[in-house]
Structure formats: structure tokens, C-alpha cells
C-alpha positions as CSV (number, residue, x, y, z in Angstrom):
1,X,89.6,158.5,110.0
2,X,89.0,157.5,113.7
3,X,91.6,160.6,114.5
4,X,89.7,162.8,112.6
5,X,86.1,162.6,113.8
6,X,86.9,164.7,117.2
7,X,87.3,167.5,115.0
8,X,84.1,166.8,113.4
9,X,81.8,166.2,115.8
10,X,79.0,168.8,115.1
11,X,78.6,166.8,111.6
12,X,75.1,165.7,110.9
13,X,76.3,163.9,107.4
14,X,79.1,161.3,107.4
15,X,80.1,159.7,103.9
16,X,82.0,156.6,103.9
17,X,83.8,156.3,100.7
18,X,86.8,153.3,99.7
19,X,87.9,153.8,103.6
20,X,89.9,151.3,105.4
21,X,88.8,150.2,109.0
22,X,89.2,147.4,110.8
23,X,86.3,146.2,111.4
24,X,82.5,147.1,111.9
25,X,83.4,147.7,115.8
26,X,85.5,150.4,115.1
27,X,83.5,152.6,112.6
28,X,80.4,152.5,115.3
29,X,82.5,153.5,118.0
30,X,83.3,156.3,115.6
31,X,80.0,157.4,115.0
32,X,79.2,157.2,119.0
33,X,81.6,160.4,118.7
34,X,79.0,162.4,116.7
35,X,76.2,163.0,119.1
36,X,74.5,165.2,116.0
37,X,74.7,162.9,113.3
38,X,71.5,161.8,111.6
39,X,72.7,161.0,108.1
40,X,75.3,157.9,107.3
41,X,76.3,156.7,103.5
42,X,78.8,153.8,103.8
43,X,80.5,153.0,100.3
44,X,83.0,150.6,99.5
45,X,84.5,150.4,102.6
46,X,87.5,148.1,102.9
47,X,87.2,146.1,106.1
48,X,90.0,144.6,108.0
49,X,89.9,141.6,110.3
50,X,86.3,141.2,112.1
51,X,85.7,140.9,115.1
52,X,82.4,140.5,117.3
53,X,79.9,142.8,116.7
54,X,78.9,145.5,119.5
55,X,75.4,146.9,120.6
56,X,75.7,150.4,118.7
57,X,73.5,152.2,121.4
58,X,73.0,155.2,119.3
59,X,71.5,153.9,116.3
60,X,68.2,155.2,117.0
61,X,69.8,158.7,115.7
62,X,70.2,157.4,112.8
63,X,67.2,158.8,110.4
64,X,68.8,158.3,107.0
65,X,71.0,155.4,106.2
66,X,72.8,154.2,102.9
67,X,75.1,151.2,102.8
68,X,76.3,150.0,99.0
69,X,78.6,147.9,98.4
70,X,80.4,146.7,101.1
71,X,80.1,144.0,104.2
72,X,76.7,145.8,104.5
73,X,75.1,142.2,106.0
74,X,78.0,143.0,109.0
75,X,76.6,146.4,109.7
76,X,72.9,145.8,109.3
77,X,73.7,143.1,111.7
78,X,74.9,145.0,114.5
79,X,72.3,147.8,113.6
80,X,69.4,144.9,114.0
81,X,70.8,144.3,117.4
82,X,70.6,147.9,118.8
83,X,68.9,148.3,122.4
84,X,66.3,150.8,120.6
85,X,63.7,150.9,118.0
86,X,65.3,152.5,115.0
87,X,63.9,155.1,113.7
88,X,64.8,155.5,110.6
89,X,62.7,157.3,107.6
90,X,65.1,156.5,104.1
91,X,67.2,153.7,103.8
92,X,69.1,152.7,100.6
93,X,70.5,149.1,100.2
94,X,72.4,147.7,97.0
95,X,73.3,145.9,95.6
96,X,72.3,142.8,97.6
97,X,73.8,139.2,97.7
98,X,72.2,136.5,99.2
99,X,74.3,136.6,102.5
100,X,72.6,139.7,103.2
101,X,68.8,138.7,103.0
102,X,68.8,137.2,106.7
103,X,70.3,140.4,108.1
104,X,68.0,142.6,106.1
105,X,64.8,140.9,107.4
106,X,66.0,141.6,111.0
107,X,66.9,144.9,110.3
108,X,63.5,145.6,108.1
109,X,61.9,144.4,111.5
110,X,63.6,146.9,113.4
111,X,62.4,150.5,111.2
112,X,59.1,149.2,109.7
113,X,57.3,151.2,112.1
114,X,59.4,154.6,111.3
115,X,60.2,153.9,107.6
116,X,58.9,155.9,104.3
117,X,61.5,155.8,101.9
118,X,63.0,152.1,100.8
119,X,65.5,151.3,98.1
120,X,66.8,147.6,97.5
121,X,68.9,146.9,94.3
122,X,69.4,143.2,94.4
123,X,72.1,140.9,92.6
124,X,70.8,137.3,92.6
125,X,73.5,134.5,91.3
126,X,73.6,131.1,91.3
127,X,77.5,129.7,91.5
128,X,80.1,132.3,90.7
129,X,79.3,136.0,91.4
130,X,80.6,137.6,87.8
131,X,81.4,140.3,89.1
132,X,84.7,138.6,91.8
133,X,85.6,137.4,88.2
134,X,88.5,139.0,86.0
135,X,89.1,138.4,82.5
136,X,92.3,136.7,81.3
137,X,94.6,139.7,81.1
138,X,94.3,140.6,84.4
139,X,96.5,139.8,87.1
140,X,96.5,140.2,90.9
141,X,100.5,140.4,91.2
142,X,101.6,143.4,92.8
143,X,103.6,143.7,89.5
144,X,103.8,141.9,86.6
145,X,107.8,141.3,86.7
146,X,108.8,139.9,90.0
147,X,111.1,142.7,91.3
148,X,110.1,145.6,89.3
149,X,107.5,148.0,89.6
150,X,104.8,148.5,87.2
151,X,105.6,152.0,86.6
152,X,109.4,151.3,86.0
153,X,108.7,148.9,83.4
154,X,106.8,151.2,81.5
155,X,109.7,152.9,81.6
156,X,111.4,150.0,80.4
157,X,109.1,148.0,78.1
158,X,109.2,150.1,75.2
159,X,112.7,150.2,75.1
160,X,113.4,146.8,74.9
161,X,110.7,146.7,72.3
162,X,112.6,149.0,70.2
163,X,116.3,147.0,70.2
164,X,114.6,143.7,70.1
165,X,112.8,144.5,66.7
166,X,115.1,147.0,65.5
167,X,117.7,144.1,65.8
168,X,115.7,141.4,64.4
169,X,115.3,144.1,61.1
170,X,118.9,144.8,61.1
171,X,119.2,141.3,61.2
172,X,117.5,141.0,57.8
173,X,119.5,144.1,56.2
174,X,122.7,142.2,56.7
175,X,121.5,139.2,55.2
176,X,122.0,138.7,51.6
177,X,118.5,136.5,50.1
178,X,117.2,137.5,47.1
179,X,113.8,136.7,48.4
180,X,114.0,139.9,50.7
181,X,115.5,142.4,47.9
182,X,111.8,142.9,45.8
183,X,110.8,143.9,49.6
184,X,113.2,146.5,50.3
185,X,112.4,150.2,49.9
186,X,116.4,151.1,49.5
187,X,119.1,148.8,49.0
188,X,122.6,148.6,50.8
189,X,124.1,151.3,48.3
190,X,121.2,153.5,48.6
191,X,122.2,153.3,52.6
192,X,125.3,153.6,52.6
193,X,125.4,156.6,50.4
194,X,122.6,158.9,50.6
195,X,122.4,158.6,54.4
196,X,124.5,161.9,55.9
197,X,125.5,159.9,59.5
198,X,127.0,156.7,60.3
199,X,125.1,153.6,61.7
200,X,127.7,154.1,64.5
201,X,126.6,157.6,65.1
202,X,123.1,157.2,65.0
203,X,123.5,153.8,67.6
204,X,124.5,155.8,69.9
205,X,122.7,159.0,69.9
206,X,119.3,156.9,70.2
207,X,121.0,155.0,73.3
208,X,121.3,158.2,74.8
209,X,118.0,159.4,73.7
210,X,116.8,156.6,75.5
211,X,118.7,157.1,78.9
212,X,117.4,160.9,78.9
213,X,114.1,159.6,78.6
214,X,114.7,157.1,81.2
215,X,116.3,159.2,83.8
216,X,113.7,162.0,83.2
217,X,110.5,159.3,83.2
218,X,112.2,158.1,86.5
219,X,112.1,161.5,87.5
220,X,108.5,162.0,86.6
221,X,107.1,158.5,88.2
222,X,109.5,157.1,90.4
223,X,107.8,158.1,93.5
224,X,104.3,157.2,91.9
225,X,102.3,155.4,94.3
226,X,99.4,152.8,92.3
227,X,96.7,151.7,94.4
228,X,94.8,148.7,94.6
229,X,91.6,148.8,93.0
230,X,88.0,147.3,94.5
231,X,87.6,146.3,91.1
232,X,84.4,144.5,92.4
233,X,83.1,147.9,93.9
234,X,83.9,149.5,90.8
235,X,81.5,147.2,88.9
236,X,78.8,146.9,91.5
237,X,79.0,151.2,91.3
238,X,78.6,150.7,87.6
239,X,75.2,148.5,88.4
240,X,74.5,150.9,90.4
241,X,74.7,154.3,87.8
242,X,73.3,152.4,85.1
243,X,69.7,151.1,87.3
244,X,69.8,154.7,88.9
245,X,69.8,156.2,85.2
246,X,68.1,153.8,83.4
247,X,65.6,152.9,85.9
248,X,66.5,149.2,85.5
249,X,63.7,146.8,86.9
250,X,65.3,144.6,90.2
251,X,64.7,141.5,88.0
252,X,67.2,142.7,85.3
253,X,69.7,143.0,87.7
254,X,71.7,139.9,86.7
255,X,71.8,141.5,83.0
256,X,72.9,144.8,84.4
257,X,75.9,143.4,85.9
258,X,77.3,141.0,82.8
259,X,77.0,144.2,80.4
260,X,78.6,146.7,83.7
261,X,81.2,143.7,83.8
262,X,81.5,143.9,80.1
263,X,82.0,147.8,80.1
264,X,84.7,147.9,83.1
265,X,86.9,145.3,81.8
266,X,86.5,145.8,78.0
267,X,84.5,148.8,76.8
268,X,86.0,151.2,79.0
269,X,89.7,149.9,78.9
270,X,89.4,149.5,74.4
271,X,88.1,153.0,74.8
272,X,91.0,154.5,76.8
273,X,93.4,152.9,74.4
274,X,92.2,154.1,71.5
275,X,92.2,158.2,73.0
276,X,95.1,157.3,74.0
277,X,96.3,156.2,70.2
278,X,94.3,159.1,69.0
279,X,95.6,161.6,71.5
280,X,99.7,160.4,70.4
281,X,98.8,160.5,67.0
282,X,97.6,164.4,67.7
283,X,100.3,165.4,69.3
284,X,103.0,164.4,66.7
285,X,101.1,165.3,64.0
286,X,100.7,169.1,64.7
287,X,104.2,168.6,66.5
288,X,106.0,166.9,64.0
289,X,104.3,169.6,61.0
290,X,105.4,172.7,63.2
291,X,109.0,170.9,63.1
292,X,108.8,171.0,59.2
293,X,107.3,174.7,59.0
294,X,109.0,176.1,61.7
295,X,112.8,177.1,60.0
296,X,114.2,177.8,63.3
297,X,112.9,174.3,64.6
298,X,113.9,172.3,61.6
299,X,117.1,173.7,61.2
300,X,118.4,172.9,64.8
301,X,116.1,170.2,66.2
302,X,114.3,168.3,63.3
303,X,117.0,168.0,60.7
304,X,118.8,165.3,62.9
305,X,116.1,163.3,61.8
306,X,116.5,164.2,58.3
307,X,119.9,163.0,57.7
308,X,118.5,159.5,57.1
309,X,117.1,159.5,54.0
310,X,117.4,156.0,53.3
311,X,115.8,155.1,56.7
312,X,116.6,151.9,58.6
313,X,114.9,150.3,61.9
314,X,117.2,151.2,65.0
315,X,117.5,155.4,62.9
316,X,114.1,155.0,64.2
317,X,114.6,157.5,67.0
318,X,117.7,159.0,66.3
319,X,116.7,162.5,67.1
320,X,118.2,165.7,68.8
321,X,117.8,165.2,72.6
322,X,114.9,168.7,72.5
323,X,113.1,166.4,69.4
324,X,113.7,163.2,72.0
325,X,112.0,164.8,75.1
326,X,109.1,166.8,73.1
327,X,107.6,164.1,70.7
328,X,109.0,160.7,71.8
329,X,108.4,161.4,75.8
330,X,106.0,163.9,76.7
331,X,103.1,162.9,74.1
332,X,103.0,159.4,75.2
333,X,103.2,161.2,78.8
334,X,100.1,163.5,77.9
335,X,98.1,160.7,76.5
336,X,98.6,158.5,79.5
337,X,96.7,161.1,82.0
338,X,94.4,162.3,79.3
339,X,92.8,158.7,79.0
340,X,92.9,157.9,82.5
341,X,95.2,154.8,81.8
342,X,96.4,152.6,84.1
343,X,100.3,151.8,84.4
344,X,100.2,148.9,82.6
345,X,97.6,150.1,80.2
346,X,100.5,152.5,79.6
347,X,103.0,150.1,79.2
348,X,101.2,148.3,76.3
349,X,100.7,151.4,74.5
350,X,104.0,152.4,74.7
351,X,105.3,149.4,73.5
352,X,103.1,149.0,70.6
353,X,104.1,152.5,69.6
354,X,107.3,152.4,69.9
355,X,107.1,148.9,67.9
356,X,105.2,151.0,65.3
357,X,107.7,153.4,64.9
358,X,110.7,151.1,64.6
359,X,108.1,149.2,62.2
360,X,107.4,152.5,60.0
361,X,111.7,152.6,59.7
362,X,112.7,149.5,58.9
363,X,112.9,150.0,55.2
364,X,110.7,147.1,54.0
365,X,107.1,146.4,52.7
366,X,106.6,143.7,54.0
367,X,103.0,142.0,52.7
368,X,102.6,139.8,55.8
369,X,103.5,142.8,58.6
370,X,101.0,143.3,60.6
371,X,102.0,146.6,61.7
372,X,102.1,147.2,58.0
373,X,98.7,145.7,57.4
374,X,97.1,147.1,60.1
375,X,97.4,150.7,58.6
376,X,98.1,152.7,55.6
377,X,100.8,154.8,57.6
378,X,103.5,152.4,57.1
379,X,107.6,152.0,56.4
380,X,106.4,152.3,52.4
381,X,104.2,156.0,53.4
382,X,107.1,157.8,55.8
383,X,109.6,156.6,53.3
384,X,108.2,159.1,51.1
385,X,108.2,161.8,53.8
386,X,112.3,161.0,54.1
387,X,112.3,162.2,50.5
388,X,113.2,165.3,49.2
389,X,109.9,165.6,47.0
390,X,107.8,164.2,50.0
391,X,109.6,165.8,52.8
392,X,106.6,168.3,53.3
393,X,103.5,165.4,53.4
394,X,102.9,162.6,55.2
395,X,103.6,164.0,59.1
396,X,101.1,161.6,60.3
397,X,103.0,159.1,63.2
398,X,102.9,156.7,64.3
399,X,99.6,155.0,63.9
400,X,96.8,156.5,61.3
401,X,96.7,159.1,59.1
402,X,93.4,160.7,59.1
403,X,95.6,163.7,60.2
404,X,97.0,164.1,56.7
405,X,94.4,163.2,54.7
406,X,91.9,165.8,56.7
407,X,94.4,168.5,56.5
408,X,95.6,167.8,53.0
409,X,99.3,166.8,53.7
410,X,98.8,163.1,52.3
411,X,101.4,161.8,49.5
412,X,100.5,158.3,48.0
413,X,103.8,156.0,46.4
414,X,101.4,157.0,43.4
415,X,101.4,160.7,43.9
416,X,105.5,160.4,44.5
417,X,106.0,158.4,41.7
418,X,104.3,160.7,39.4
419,X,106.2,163.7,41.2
420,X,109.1,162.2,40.4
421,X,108.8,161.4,36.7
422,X,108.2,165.1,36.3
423,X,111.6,166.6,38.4
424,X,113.3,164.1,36.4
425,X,111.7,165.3,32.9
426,X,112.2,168.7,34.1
427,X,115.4,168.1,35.1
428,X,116.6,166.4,31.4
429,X,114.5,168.9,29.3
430,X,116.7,171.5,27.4
């Protein structure tokens, strides 16, 4: 910034906004360099170190000033101290904390005589300011897995997802209790027969599925730089929309900022996810149906998938690599920068999907699943899709299917059973 102002010197408006300086001395001996300047917004600035404030001898140019946000009792301070009357004519000041009130007074002292506009937006608390707090999922660390970066472990985080639950499924299909066999969808003959590729096979395809995905997610983020977010400021700007908008009264302020606080670290976040979930579920819908409509698609891409018919937990994503990259990489991709996610807002969603997916494989119905409970597109309602009678219906994936019921692709276990009794009856009559 302090290299650019020489260029800029005929200015007359300066905004401030989520700039780093080092301290008030420096952005005033900025401003000296703008001998036209009558206009100055300062927003979220991020200060550095401070240092002893210095007699700004041009303030009286200033006729319109507008500090939010930010060390604005450190600026007033040196602007109270200026050799001049000021004479400015609008001044806007929010929101204010209680370490600002004694610089205010001295600076009000300084323009009453030339001042017709006046805004204040004041934040009175008593103890902790809510809006320094975070809520419990939050954390400060630079990343949340000492030694590797947020956006690698998206990368990452979905993947161990899948072998760690896929595992812990195949874990139950090699075990032999009869409590587990009124649970199963297909038993071991059913896999080992109707399925046309080996476990082996389809092990390592999806490893190197998931290696393409890797090296090409690499690709796409690993020179992604994340910035640190004023989350503070982003609340306090919040305050500050919703007064503007709503034309909040200065005594509501307090209640302004618990429902702002509410909205940034809840509302907003819950909201993301769920475009984000609805977004995914779009995309491999219409994706997924085009696969099945498509002969050309389906034929060299889709029928990979297909070969399971008995499906089992780690077959989750055993698709051809095109499949791999389109539906399993560049939806959750598309959704991500859609919603306006963060990284590790990402990460979660990933993960959960991916858990979903393996979940909606696994080959059981399982009453006390909470994947399985959570929606009606389950490992009993893709089962029927990996049938031959239900091989056109139930596209939906991976969380709801509002897709198929809308559109008229839905097949119940009812629907198929009934379906079935007739190809069989058709099949035995004369």
C-alpha cells in the first residue's frame, strides 16, 4: 500500500479495507502523500506493532471520515491531537467498545463546530465481548493435523474415510454370525457368483481411482493459498448490514450481535453445507442418469460400475478412471466453490459423502445405521438400482432422493418386489 500511494496522489477518496500496516504512524504518513484527499473509510484494518502516535498535520483536509471496525480509538487519538481544528462535516463510527469512548469525546471536541452528519453504532458488553468468542468446532491452528495442510487433507480425509469403513464392512462379510445373515441384502453365494469381477480386481482399480483423484486434486489445490480470517470483523460487518438494513435502535445492539454471532458461526456455515449436499446430489443425479441413457456412455464408462451386481462396501467406487474424475472428483469440486466453503468445511463434506457412498454399498440394512436412518437413499434403495429390473430407477446419490421421486425415476423394495413376481410369472407361464 505505502508503495502505491505515489501513483495515486490526485485521489480525493481512499478506502481502507482488511489492509495490513504497521501501525497508525504509517498509514498517516501515507495520507500526508495525498495533498487532494478529502474522503477516508478505514475498515478492518489489521494493525501491526504500535508505536507512538504522531501529530497528523493535515487532518484538517479531512471532510469526510469513516472508521469501522478496527483500532479506530488509535486513530481518533492521533486525529484529536492534530495542530488544527478539524473540519470535518460526516463522520461514521461503529461499532464502538468501551475503549473507544475517551478518544471519541476528544475527537467529538475537535469537529463539533464543523460537523452535520454523525453516525455511532455502539456495542456495550459487560465481561467477554461475544463476538472474540468461537464456538467449539473452531480452531485457531494453522491446520488441524500438525504437518499437513488443510487443503491436502481434504485431499486425504475422504479417502481414509472410505478404507476405514469399507474395511470395518468387509470385516462383517467375512464373519460368519447368524445374527448378521437376516441383515444382508445378498449372501456370500450371491457375491461370489453374480458379480462379473474379482474382489482383487476391483481393490485395485479403486486404489487407483483414488491416486488419480489425488494427484489431479494436488494439481488443482496444491498451490492454494487460505487466509486468515478477521472473523471478529466479519461479525462486527454483519452488525453492521443488519442495523444499516434494519434500522436497528443503538440500544439493541447487544441483541444484534448474539443473532450476527449466531448467523456467521451457525446459520451461514449449516447453510453452505446443505448447497453444498444439494449441489453433489444434482450433479450425480443428472450425471449418473445421462450415464444410464446415454449408450455410448454406459457401454464404455458406466458399465464398470455395473459388473457388481451383488454390491459390497470397498466396490463402492470401483469405476472407470473418465466415471472416477467426472462424478466422484469434479462434483464435490463444483460444490465446494459454489457454496463458498471453506477448506475444512470441505473436508467434512467430503468425508461424510464418501462415508455415504461406501455406506449405500455395503450390502446390509442395517436398523441401527445412521447413514441408513438418516435417509431413504440407502444400501437397501441402490441395491435395487444394481438390479437388472431396477437398473433404470433410483439414480439419486449419495444423499436424498427428492431427484427421483420429482422426476419419476423412484423404485421402492415394494415396487421391485412386485416387478419381480411378475418376470418370474411371465417367465414360468406356457
Amino acid at each position: 500500500m505505502h508503495n502505491l500511494l505515489p501513483h495515486l496522489t490526485a485521489l480525493s477518496e481512499i478506502t481502507l479495507i482488511q489492509v495490513t500496516i504497521d501501525s497508525a504512524d504509517q498509514l498517516f504518513s501515507m495520507l500526508e502523500m495525498c495533498p487532494s484527499l478529502t474522503s477516508l473509510a478505514v475498515e478492518t484494518v489489521s494493525w501491526g506493532p504500535s508505536s507512538s502516535p504522531v501529530v497528523y498535520s493535515r487532518a484538517g483536509s479531512i471532510r469526510k471520515l469513516r472508521l469501522v471496525l478496527s483500532c479506530m480509538y488509535e486513530v481518533l487519538d492521533i486525529f484529536a491531537q492534530a495542530p488544527s481544528k478539524l473540519i470535518c462535516d460526516t463522520v461514521e463510527l461503529r461499532p464502538i467498545v468501551p475503549q473507544d469512548i475517551q478518544s471519541i469525546g476528544r475527537f467529538l471536541d475537535e469537529v463539533a463546530g464543523s460537523l452535520r452528519h454523525l453516525a455511532i453504532g455502539f456495542t456495550l458488553f459487560h465481561g467477554t465481548d461475544i463476538a472474540e468468542d468461537v464456538p467449539w468446532y473452531y480452531s485457531y491452528k494453522s491446520s488441524l493435523v500438525i504437518g499437513v495442510p488443510d487443503h491436502h487433507l481434504a485431499l486425504a480425509a475422504p479417502i481414509v474415510s472410505y478404507w476405514l469403513l469399507a474395511l470395518f464392512f468387509h470385516y462383517l462379510d467375512t464373519r460368519n454370525w447368524k445374527g448378521l445373515k437376516r441383515y444382508r441384502l445378498h449372501n456370500s453365494d450371491e457375491v461370489a457368483s453374480r458379480n462379473r469381477v474379482s474382489p482383487t480386481a476391483v481393490f485395485w482399480t479403486v486404489i487407483l481411482q483414488q491416486m488419480l483423484q489425488t494427484v489431479l486434486g494436488y494439481m488443482l489445490l496444491g498451490q492454494v493459498h487460505i487466509p486468515i480470517l478477521d472473523h471478529k470483523a466479519k461479525v462486527a460487518y454483519i452488525v453492521q448490514q443488519l442495523g444499516t438494513i434494519l434500522g436497528i435502535d443503538l440500544h439493541a445492539q447487544p441483541i444484534l450481535l448474539r443473532f450476527a454471532y449466531f448467523l456467521y458461526w451457525w446459520s451461514i456455515p449449516l447453510f453452505q453445507f446443505l448447497v453444498g449436499i444439494f449441489i453433489i446430489d444434482t450433479w450425480q443425479y443428472f450425471l449418473h442418469r445421462c450415464m444410464h441413457t446415454n449408450k455410448f456412455m454406459f457401454r464404455h464408462f458406466h458399465s464398470w460400475h455395473h459388473r457388481l451386481d451383488a454390491p459390497y462396501a470397498f466396490g463402492a467406487l470401483y469405476n472407470h478412471p473418465v466415471e472416477s474424475f467426472l462424478l466422484d472428483l469434479l462434483g464435490p469440486v463444483i460444490a465446494e466453490v459454489v457454496s463458498g466453503m471453506s477448506t475444512r468445511q470441505a473436508a467434512l463434506l467430503f468425508s461424510i459423502a464418501t462415508l455415504k457412498t461406501v455406506d449405500d454399498h455395503c450390502g446390509y440394512r442395517l436398523p441401527f445405521d445412521p447413514f441408513q436412518m438418516l435417509s431413504r437413499n440407502n444400501a437397501d434403495y441402490h441395491d435395487i438400482h444394481h438390479q437388472q429390473i431396477g437398473i433404470k430407477y433410483n439414480f439419486a446419490q449419495p444423499f436424498f432422493v427428492h431427484w427421483d421421486t420429482l422426476l419419476g425415476t423412484e423404485m421402492t423394495r415394494g415396487r421391485w418386489n412386485f416387478a419381480s413376481r411378475m418376470v418370474k410369472r411371465n417367465w414360468n407361464s406356457p
